[in-house]
C-alpha positions as CSV (number, residue, x, y, z in Angstrom):
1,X,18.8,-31.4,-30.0
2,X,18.1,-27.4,-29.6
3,X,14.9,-26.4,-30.9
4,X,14.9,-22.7,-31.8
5,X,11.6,-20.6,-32.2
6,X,11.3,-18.4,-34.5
7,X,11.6,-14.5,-32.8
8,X,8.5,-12.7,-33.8
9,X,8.6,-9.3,-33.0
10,X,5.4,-7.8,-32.0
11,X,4.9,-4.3,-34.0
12,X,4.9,-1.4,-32.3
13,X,1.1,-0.6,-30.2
14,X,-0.8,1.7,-32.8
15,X,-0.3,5.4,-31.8
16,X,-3.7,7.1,-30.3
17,X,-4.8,9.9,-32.0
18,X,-4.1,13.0,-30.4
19,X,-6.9,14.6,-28.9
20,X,-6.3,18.2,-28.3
21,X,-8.9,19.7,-25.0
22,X,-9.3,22.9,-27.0
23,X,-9.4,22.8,-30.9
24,X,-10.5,25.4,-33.5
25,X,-13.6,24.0,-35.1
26,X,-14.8,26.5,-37.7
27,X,-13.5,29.6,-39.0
28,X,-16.7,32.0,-40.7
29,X,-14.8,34.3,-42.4
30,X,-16.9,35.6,-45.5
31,X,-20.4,35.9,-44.2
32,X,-23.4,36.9,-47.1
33,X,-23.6,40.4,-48.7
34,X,-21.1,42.8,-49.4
35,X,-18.1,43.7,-46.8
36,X,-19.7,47.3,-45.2
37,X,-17.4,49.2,-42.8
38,X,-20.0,49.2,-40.0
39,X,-20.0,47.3,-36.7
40,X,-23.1,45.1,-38.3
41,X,-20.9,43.5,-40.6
42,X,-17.8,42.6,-38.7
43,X,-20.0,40.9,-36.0
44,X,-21.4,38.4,-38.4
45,X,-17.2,37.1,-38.7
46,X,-16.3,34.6,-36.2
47,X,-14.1,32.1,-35.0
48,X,-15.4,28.8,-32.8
49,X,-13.0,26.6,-30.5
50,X,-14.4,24.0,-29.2
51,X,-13.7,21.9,-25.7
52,X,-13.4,18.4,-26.6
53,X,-11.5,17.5,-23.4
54,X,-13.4,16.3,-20.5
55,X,-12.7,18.9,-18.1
56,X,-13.7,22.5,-17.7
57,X,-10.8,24.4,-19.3
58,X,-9.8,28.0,-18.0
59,X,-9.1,30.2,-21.2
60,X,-7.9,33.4,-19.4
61,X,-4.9,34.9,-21.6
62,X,-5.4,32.6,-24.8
63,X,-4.7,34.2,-27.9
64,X,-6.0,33.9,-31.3
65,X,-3.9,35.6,-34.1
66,X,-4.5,35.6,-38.0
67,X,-1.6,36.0,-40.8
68,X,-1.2,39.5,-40.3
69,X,-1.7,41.8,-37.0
70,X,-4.3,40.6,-35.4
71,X,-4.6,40.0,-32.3
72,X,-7.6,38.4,-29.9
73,X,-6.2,37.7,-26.0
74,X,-9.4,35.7,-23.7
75,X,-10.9,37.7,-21.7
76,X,-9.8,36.8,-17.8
77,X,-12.4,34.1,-15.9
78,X,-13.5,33.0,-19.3
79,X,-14.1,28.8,-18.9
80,X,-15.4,26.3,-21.3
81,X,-17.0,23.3,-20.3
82,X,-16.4,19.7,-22.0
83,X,-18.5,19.4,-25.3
84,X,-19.1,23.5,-25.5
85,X,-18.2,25.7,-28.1
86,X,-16.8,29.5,-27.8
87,X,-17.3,31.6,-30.4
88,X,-15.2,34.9,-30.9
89,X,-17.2,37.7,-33.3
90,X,-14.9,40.3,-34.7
91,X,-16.5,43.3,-34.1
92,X,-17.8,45.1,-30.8
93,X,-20.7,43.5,-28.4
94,X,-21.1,42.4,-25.7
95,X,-19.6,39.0,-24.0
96,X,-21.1,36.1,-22.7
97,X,-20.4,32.7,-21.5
98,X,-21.0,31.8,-25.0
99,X,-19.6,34.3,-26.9
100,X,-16.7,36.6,-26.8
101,X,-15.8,39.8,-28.7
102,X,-13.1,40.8,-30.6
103,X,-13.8,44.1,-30.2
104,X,-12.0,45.5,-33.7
105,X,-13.7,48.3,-35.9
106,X,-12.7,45.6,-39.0
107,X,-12.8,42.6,-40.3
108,X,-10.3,40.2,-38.9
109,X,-10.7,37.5,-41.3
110,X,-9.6,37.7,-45.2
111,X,-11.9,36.2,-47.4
112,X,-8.9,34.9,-50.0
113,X,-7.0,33.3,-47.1
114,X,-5.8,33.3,-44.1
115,X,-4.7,31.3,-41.1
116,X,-6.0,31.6,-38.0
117,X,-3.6,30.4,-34.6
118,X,-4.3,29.4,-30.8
119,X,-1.7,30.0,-28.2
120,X,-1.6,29.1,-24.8
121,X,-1.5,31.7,-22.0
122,X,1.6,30.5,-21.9
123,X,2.5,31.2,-26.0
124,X,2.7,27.9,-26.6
125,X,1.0,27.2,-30.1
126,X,-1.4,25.0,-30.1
127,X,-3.2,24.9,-33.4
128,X,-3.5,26.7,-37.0
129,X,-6.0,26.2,-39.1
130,X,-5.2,27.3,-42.6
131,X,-7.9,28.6,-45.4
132,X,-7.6,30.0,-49.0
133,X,-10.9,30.9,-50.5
134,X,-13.2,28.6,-51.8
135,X,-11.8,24.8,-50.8
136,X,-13.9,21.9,-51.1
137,X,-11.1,19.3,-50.3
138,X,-8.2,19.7,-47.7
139,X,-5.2,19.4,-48.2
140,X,-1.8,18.8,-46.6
141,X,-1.9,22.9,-46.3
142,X,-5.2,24.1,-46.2
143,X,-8.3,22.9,-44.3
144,X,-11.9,22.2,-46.4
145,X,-13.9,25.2,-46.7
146,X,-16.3,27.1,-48.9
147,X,-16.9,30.2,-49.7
148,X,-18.2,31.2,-46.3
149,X,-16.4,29.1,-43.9
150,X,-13.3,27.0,-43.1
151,X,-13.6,24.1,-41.5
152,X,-10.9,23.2,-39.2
């Protein structure tokens, strides 16, 4: 007599998350008072990506667009170490390890909306991170934020 088992397929092994080594954290794109045209306001704006790889990431030739014209390209010799944050002000300063300038006589981010983008030094895109005003709960198409800050 043949005995048969039943076949029991096993389901497929859970897909990891995908961990990305560079990922925009927080956009700050409508920081307290009124929006003055002077250098003061604009470096207030920012944009943080964070390295939550485990190896020291070489940025040089990155870029970091919004919806319209804008255009931020890193800085050659610029690195990030696992765990560290870069932030990116929109006006004029001066850079650091920590913190980069855009180097615009404007605001870069709109405070009804906008996306902000990461490329590659290669163009690749590697993430967006999509606001409209005053979010408290994400959705499918825009990130959490408030009426300062996205949250990515």
């Amino acid at each position: 007599m043949l005995v048969t088992a039943p076949l029991v397929l096993a389901p497929p092994a859970a897909q990891a998350a995908v961990k990305k080594p560079l990922d925009i954290v927080k956009v700050y794109y409508n920081p307290p008072g009124k929006d003055y045209a002077k250098n003061s306001g604009y470096v207030k704006e920012f944009i943080q990506v964070k390295n939550t790889g485990s190896k020291t990431l070489t940025l040089s030739g990155y870029v970091i667009r919004d919806n319209g014209p804008q255009k931020f390209t890193v800085p050659r010799g610029t690195r990030l170490a696992p765990g560290k944050t870069l932030t990116i002000r929109s006006g004029k300063g001066r850079n650091t390890t920590s913190t980069l300038y855009w180097n615009k006589s404007s605001y870069i981010w709109n405070n009804t909306g906008d996306t902000a983008r990461l490329y590659s030094a290669k163009g690749t895109l590697l993430e967006s991170c999509r606001y409209k005003g005053v979010r408290k709960a994400a959705s499918k198409s825009y990130v959490r934020s408030t009426s300062t800050t996205a949250y990515c």
